[in-house]
C-alpha positions as CSV (number, residue, x, y, z in Angstrom):
1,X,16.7,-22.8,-21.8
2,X,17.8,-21.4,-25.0
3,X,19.0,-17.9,-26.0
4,X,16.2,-16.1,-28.0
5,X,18.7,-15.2,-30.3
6,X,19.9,-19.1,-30.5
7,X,16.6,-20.3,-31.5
8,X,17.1,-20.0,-35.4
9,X,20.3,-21.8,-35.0
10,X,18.9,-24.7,-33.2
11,X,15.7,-25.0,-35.3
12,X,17.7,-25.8,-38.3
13,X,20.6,-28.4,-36.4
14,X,17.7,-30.2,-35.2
15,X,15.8,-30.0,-39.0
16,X,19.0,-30.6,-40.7
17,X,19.3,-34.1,-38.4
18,X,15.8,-35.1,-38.8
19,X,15.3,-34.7,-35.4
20,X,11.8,-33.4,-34.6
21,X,10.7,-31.4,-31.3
22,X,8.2,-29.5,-29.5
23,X,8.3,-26.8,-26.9
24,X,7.1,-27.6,-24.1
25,X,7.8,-24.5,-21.9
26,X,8.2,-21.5,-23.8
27,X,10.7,-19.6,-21.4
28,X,12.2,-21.4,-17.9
29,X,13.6,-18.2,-17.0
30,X,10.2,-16.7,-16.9
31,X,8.8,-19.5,-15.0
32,X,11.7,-19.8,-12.6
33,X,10.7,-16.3,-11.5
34,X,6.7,-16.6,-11.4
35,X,7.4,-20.2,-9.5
36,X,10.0,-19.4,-6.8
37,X,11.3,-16.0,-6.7
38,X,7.9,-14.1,-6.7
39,X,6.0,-13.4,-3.4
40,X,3.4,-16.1,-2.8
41,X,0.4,-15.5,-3.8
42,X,-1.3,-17.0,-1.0
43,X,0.9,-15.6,1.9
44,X,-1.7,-13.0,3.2
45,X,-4.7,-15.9,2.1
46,X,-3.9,-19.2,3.0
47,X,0.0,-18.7,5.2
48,X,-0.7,-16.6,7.5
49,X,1.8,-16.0,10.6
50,X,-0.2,-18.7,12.6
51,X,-0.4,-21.1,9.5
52,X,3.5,-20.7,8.8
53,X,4.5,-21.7,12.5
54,X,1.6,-24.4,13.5
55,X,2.1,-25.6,16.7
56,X,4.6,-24.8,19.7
57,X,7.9,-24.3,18.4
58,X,9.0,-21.4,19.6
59,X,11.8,-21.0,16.9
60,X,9.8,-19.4,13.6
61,X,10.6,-20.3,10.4
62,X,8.6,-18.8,7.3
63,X,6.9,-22.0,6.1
64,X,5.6,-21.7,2.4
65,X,8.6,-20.2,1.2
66,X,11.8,-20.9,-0.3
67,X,15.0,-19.6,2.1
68,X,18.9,-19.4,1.7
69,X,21.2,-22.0,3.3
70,X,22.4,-19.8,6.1
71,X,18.4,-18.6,6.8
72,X,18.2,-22.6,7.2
73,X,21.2,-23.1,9.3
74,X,20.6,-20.2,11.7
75,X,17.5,-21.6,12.2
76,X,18.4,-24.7,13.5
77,X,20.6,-22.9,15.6
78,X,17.9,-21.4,16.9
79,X,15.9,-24.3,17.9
80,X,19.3,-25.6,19.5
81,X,19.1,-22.4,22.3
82,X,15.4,-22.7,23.0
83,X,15.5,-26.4,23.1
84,X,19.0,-27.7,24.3
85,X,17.6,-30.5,26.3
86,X,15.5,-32.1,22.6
87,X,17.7,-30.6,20.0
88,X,21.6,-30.3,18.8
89,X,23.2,-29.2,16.0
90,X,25.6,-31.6,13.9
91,X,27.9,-30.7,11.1
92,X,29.5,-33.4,9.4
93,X,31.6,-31.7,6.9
94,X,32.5,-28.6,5.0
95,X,31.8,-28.4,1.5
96,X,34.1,-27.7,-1.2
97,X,33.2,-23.8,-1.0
98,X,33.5,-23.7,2.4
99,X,30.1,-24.1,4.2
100,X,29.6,-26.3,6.8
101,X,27.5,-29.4,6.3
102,X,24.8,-29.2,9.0
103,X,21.7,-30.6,10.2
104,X,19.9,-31.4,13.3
105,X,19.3,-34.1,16.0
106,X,16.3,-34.4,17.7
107,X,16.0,-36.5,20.6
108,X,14.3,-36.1,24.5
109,X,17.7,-35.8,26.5
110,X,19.4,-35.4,23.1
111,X,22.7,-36.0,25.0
112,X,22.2,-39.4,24.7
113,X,24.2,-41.7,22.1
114,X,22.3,-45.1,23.2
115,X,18.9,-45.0,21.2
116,X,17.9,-46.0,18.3
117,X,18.3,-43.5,15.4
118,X,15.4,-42.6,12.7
119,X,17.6,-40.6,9.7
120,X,16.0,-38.2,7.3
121,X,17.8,-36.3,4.6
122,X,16.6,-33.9,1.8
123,X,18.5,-32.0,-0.8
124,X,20.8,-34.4,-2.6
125,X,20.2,-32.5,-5.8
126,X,20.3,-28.8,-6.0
127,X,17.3,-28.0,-7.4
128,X,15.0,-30.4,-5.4
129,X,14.1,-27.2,-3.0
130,X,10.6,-28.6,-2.1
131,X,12.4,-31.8,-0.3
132,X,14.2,-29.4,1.6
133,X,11.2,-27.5,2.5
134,X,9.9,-31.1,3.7
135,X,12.8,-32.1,5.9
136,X,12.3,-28.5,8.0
137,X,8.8,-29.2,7.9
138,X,9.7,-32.1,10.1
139,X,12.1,-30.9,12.1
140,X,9.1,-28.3,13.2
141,X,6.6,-30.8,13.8
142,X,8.6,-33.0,16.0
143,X,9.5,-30.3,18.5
144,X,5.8,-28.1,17.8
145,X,3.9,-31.2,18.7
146,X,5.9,-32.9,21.4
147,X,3.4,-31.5,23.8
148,X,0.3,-32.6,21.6
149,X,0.9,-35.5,20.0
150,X,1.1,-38.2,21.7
151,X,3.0,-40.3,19.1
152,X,5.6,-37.2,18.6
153,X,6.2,-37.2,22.4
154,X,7.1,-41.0,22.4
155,X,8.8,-41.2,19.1
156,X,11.0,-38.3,20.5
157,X,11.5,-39.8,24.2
158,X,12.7,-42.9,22.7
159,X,14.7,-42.4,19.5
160,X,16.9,-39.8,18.1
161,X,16.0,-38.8,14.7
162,X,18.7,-37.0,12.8
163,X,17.6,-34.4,10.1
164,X,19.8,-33.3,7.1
165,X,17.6,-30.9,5.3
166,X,20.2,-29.9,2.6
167,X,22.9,-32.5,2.4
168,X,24.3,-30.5,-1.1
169,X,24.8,-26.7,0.3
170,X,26.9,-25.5,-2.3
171,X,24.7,-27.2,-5.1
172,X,21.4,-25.4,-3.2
173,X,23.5,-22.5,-2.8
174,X,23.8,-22.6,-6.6
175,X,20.9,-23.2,-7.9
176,X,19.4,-20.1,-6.0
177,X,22.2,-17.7,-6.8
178,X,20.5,-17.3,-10.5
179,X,17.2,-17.8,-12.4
180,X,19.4,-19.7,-15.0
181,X,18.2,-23.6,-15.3
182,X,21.6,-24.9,-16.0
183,X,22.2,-26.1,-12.6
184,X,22.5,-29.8,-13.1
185,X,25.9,-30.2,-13.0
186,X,26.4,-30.0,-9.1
187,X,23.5,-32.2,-8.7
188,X,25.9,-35.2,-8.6
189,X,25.6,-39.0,-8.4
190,X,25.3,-40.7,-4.8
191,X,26.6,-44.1,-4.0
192,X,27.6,-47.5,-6.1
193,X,25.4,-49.8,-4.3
194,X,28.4,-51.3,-2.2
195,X,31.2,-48.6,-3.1
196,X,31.5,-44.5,-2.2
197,X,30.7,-41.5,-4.1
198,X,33.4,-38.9,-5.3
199,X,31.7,-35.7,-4.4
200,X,32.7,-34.2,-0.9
201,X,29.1,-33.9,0.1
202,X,28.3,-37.1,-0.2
203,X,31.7,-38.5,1.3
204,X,30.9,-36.8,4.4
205,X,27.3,-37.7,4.7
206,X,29.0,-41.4,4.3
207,X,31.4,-41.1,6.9
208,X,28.8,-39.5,9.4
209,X,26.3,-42.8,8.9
210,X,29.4,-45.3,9.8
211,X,31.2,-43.5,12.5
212,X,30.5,-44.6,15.8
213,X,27.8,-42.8,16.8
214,X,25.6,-43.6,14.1
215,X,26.5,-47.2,12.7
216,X,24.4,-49.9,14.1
217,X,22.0,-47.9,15.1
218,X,20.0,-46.7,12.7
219,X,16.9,-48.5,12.3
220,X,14.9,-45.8,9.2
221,X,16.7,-44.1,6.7
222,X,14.3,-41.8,4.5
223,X,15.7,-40.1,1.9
224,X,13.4,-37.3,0.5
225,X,13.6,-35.9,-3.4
226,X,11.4,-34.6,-6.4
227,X,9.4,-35.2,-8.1
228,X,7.3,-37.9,-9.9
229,X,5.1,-39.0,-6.5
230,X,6.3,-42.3,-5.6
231,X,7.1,-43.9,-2.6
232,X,10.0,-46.1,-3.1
233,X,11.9,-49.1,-1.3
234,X,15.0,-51.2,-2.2
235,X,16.5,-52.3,-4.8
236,X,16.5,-49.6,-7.6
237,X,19.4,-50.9,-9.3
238,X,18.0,-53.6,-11.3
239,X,14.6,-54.9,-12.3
240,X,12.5,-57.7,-9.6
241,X,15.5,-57.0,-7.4
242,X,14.5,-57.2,-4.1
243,X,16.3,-57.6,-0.3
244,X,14.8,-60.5,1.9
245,X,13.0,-58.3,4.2
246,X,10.5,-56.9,1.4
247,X,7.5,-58.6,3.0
248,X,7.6,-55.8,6.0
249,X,8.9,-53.1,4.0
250,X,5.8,-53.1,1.5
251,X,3.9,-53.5,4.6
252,X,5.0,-50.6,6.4
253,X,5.7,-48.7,3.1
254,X,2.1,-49.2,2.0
255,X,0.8,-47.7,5.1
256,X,2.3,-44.8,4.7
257,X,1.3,-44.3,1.3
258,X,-2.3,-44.5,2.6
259,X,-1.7,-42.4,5.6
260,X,-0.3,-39.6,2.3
261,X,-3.1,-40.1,0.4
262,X,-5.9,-40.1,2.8
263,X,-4.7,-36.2,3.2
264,X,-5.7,-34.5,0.5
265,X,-5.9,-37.2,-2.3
266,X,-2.8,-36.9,-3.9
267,X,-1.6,-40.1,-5.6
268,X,1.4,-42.2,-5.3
269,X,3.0,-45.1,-6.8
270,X,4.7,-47.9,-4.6
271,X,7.6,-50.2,-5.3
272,X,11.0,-49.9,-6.4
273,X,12.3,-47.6,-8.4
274,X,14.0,-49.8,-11.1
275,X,10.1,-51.3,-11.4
276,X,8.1,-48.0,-11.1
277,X,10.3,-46.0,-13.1
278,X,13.4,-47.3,-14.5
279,X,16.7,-49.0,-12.9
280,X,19.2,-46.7,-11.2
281,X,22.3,-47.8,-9.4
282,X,24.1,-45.9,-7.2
283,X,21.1,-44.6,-4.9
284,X,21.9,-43.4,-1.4
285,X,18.9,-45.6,-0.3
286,X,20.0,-49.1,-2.1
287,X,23.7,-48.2,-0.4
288,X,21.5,-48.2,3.4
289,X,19.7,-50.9,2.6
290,X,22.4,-53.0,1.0
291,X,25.9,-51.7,3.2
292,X,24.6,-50.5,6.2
293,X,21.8,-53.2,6.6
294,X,19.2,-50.3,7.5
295,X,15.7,-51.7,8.3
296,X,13.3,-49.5,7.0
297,X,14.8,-47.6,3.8
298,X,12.8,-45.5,1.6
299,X,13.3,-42.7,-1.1
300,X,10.4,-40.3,-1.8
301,X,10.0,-38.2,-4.7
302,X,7.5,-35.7,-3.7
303,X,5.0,-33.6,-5.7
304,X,4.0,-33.2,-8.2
305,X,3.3,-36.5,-10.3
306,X,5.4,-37.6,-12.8
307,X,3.9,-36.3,-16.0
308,X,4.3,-32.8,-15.3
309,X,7.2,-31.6,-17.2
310,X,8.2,-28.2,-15.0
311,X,8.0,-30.1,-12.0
312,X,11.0,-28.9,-10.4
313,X,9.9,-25.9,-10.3
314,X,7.3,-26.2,-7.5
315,X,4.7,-23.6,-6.5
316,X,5.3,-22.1,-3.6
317,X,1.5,-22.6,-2.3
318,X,2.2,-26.3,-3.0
319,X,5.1,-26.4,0.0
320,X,3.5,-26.6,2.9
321,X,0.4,-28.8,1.6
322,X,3.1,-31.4,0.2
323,X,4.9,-31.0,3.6
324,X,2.0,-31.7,5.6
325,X,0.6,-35.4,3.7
326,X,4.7,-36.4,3.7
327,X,4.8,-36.0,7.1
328,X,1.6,-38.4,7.7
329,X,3.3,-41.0,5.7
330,X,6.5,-41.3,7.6
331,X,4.4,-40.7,10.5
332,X,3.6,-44.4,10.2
333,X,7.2,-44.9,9.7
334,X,8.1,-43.4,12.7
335,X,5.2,-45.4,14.6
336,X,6.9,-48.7,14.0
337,X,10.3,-48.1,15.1
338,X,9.3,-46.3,17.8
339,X,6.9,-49.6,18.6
340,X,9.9,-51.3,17.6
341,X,12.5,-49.9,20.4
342,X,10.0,-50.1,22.7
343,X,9.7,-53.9,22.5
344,X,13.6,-53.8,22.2
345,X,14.4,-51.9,25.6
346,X,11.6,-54.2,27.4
347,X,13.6,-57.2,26.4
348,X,16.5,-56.3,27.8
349,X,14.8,-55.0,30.8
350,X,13.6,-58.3,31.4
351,X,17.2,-59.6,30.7
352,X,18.3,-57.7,32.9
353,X,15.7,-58.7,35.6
354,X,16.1,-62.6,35.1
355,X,19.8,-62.0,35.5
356,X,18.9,-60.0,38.8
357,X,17.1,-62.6,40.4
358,X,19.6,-65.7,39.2
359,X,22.0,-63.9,41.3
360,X,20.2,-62.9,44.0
């Protein structure tokens, strides 16, 4: 990350302060462009046309590959015409350069504002462009495999999910406009744990989740990041901190870690983050839990594991494999809301019937 012609320089600051170092990655730029700029080199292998648009969904997206903002947006756009009656675009906010803050609700008579709501968001920090490859991969499979899967069909009848794959546009935006690594800056910080964040992004995502057509309702909020391969629940913020519902959200949480694994074998840790990796505060998925009092809340950091240092820089043959075991662990996720509103709307059902007779 450092001028060729810098190098000398640095050498003897760091010498001259006793500091000692090593090089771990002998030029970013170089890797930046062999990682995520370059043609795949599996597209004509492994992707081919049928492999990057499994399924039914008749609005094609090139899967295994890293797109611009507006590629992503007229996409969902897309999906909106073929499939008015399951899906609708939402923006909730403009950026501070303009763009529009969009993502997507899914839902069987989408229409509808009464059912329980299953949140997913992706791209909080710029560079994290393998979570937002994982949040469209989801947005495919759940209207691809209404038809076949029997627990996408019900999960879809009966909630609304709603899908933010890049909740940081102009960060994204950034981060793709040059093969330069200093990118950090627009990454930003989310949430106090009971307060608000100052970046515009997140102010809006904030507002969207309390106004009234959200708040109350929302019974999952995933949150999806990279890397280090953990599956993580609240609290992050301090160490053995814990909310009083941990008992079902390990139990649900460790499910889904085996439903990941059992994919392909890759390995996660489980916990929170503050005791798998180090405290935190401020997360987007402690503010859920904590404020909005969010049942099941989990942040993900994808592939790959934790002791890679380049792992930002995904390879491109990675995305759709890392996509692909993420979605069988919120699958189980899904599964138990879904179970969840099901046993909700027969209850009042047979409210509604004991009224019925009492009066009649």
């Amino acid at each position: 990350m450092v001028d060729s012609d810098r190098m000398n320089w640095l050498d003897s600051v760091l010498k001259t302060s006793n500091i000692s170092y090593d090089v771990i990655i002998d030029d970013v730029e170089k890797l930046i462009l062999e990682k995520e700029h370059g043609p795949s080199r599996f597209s004509k292998l492994l992707f081919s046309k049928r492999m990057h648009n499994e399924g039914g969904n008749r609005a094609r997206y090139g899967f295994g590959e890293y797109h611009s903002y507006q590629t992503i947006c007229d996409w969902m756009k897309d999906i909106e015409r073929k499939y008015p009656d399951k899906a609708k675009v939402f923006t909730m906010g403009t950026t501070v350069e303009g763009r529009p803050i969009q993502g997507i609700k899914i839902g069987n008579q989408v229409w509808r504002n009464d059912k329980r709501i299953f949140w997913i968001d992706g791209g909080i920090h710029a560079r994290e462009w393998a979570a937002v490859h994982t949040a469209l991969w989801f947005i495919d499979r759940l209207i691809a495999d209404y038809n076949d899967d029997s627990l996408v069909r019900m999960a879809v009848d009966r909630l609304n999910f709603y899908i933010l794959p890049v909740a940081n546009p102009d960060g994204y935006e950034y981060s793709r406009s040059d093969v330069s690594p200093m990118v950090s800056t627009r990454n930003g910080k989310l949430f106090n744990l009971y307060f608000t964040s100052s970046d515009s992004f997140m102010a809006s995502m904030r507002d969207f989740l309390i106004s009234p057509e959200l708040n109350g309702k929302i019974d999952a909020f995933i949150t999806l990041h990279t890397y280090s391969q953990m599956w993580i629940h609240p609290y992050s913020h301090a160490r053995k901190s814990v909310p009083a519902d941990v008992a079902e959200l390990q139990r649900v949480g460790r499910a889904a870690v085996a439903a990941l694994e059992n994919t392909y074998g890759t390995k996660y840790k489980f916990g929170t983050g503050s005791d798998i990796l180090y405290p935190s505060a401020g997360g987007s998925d402690d503010w859920a839990k904590g404020t909005l009092r969010i049942k099941y809340v989990y942040l993900l950091e994808l592939r790959p594991g934790e002791d890679v240092w380049d792992g930002f820089i995904l390879d491109q043959h990675q995305l759709i494999p890392t996509a692909k075991e993420t979605w069988n662990g919120v699958k189980v996720v899904i599964r138990t809301v879904s179970d969840q509103a099901a046993s909700r709307e027969e209850l009042i059902s047979e409210l509604f019937r004991t009224e019925f007779r009492k009066k009649n």
